[in-house]
N, C-alpha and C positions, 0 to 999 in steps of 0.2 A: 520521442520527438514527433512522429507521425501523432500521437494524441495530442501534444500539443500544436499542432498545424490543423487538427480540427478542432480542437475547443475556441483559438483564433478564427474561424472561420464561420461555427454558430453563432459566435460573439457578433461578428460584423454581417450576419444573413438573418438582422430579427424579421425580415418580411416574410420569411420562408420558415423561420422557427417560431415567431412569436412567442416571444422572451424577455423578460426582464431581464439586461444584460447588467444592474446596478446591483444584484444578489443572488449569488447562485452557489449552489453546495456542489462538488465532486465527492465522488465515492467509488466504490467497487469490491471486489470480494478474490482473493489469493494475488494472481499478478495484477488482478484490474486493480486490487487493494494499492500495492507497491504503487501501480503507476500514479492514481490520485495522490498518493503523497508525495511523487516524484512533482507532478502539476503545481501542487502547491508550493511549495521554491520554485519552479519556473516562471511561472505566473506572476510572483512576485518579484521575481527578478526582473520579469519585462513591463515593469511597471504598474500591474493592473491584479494585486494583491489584494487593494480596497474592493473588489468584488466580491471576493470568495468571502462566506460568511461562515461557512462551514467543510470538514472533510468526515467522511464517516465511511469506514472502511472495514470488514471482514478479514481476519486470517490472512494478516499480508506477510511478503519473504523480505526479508529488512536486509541480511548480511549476506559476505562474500563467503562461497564457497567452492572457490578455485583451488586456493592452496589446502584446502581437507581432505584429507584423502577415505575417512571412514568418520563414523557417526559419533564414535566415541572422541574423536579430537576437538568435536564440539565444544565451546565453553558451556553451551546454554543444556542443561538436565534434559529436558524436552526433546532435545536432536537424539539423544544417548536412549533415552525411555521409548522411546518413539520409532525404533532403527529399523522394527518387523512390522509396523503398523499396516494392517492391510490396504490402505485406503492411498495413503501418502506415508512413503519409506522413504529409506533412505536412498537407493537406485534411482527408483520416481525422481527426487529433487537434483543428483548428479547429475540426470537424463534431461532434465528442463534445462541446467545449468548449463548444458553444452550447447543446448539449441536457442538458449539466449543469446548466446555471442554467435551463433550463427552467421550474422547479416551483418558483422563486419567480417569477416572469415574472404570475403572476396576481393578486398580491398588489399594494396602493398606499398611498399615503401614510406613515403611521407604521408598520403592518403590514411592510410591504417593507421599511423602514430594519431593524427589529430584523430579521428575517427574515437580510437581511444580517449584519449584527453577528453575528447568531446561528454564523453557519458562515461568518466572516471570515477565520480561519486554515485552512479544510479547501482552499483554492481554492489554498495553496502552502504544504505541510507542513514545507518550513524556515523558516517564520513561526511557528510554534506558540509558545505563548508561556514552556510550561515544557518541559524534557528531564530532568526528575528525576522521581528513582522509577516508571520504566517496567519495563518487562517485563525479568526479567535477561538472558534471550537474545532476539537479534534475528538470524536468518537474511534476507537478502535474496539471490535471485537475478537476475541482468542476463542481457540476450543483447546478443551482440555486435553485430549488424546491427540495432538497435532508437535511435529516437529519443530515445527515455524511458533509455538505458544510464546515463548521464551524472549527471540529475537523481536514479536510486535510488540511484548508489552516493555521492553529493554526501549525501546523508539519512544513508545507511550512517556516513559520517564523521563528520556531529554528533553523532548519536546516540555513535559511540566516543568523540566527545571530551567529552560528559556523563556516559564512565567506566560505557558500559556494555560487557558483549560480545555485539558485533556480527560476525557472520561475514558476509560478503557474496563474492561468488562469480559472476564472468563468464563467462558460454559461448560459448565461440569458436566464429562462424562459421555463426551462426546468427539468424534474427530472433524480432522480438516473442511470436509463439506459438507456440516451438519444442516448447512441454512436451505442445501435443497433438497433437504428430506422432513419441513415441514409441516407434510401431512400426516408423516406419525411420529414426529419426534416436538415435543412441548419447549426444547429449548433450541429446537427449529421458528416456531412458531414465536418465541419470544424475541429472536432475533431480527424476524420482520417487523414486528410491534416499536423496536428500540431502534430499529432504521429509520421509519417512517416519522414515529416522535422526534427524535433526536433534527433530521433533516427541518418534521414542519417546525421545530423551535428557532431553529438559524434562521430560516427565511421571513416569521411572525417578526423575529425580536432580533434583526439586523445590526 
C-alpha cells in the first residue's frame, strides 16, 4: 500500500519527476517482483490501468506460506528441490514470511480484521480476485536453483490464460539472485539485456 501511495504521488509530481504519466512500466526483482504485480491490480483497480504498458519482474514470491509448515508440503518441485539452497532456503522464506505480516501484528480487534481483508489476496497472488484488464505485457523471469521458480512461472500461466501476453523465461542453473552477479555470471548479464528490451518495447510500442 505504501508503494502504491507513491507511484500516485510520482504520477501527480511530473514537475519534480518529469515523466510521461500516459505510459509507464513497473517492475522489480523477489518482493520488489511480488509488489509490481501486486501494483498492477491496484492501479487498475483505481482506474488508471490504461497507463501501465508494461510489468517486468525478477524471481517474484506469488503463494501463501502460512499454513506450511516444511518444504516438502510445497505443491510446487522447486520449494522441495530447493529446501538447502544456500542462497534462499527454506528458513530464509519462513523468516521473510513472518516479518511480512509484521506491520499488522500491532493492530486489534476490528482494526486488525479490516487490516487483514484489506491485503487478503497480496499474501497469494493466484487468489487475486480479477485478471482482466491488466497490463498488456507481463515479462517474468525465474532462476532455475530458486524455491519461488515454480510459484512465478504457475502466476505467468494464469495471467496467459486471462489472454494476456506473458513472456516468462527460466535461467538455467542459477539461483534466486543471479541478476546481481552479473559481472561474472552470463545469465546475469542476459537478464539485464531482457529487462531493458522488454521494458524499451512497452514504452516504443504503447
Amino acid at each position: 500500500m505504501d508503494s502504491l501511495s507513491a507511484v500516485k504521488f510520482i504520477l501527480a509530481s511530473t514537475r519534480i519527476f518529469s515523466i510521461d504519466t500516459t505510459a509507464i512500466t513497473l517492475g522489480g526483482q523477489s518482493t520488489g517482483g511480488t509488489i509490481a504485480l501486486v501494483l498492477n491490480h491496484l492501479l487498475r483497480d483505481a482506474g488508471m490501468g490504461g497507463i501501465i504498458k508494461g510489468v517486468i519482474v525478477g524471481t517474484p514470491s506469488i503463494t501463501d506460506l502460512k499454513s506450511i509448515t516444511s518444504a516438502q508440503q510445497s505443491p510446487y518441485p522447486s520449494m522441495k528441490d530447493a529446501d538447502f539452497c544456500p542462497l534462499l532456503n527454506w528458513p530464509k522464506l519462513k523468516w521473510f514470511e513472518t516479518l511480512k505480516w509484521m506491520s499488522l501484528s500491532a493492530d486489534t480487534g476490528a482494526a486488525k480484521k479490516d487490516a487483514h481483508k484489506d491485503v487478503s489476496w497480496f499474501n497469494d497472488l493466484l487468489s487475486a480476485p480479477n485478471f482482466k484488464d491488466l497490463a498488456p505485457l507481463t515479462w517474468i523471469g525465474t532462476a532455475d536453483v530458486d524455491p519461488l521458480r515454480d510459484e512465478g512461472e504457475a502466476y505467468a500461466e494464469k495471467l496467459r490464460e486471462s489472454g494476456k501476453n506473458v513472456i516468462y523465461k527460466r535461467f538455467l542453473g542459477v539461483p534466486h539472485q543471479f541478476m546481481h552477479m552479473d559481472r561474472a555470471l552470463g545469465q546475469g548479464r542476459e537478464y539485464v539485456h531482457d529487462v531493458i528490451l522488454h521494458a524499451r518495447q512497452c514504452l516504443i510500442n504503447p
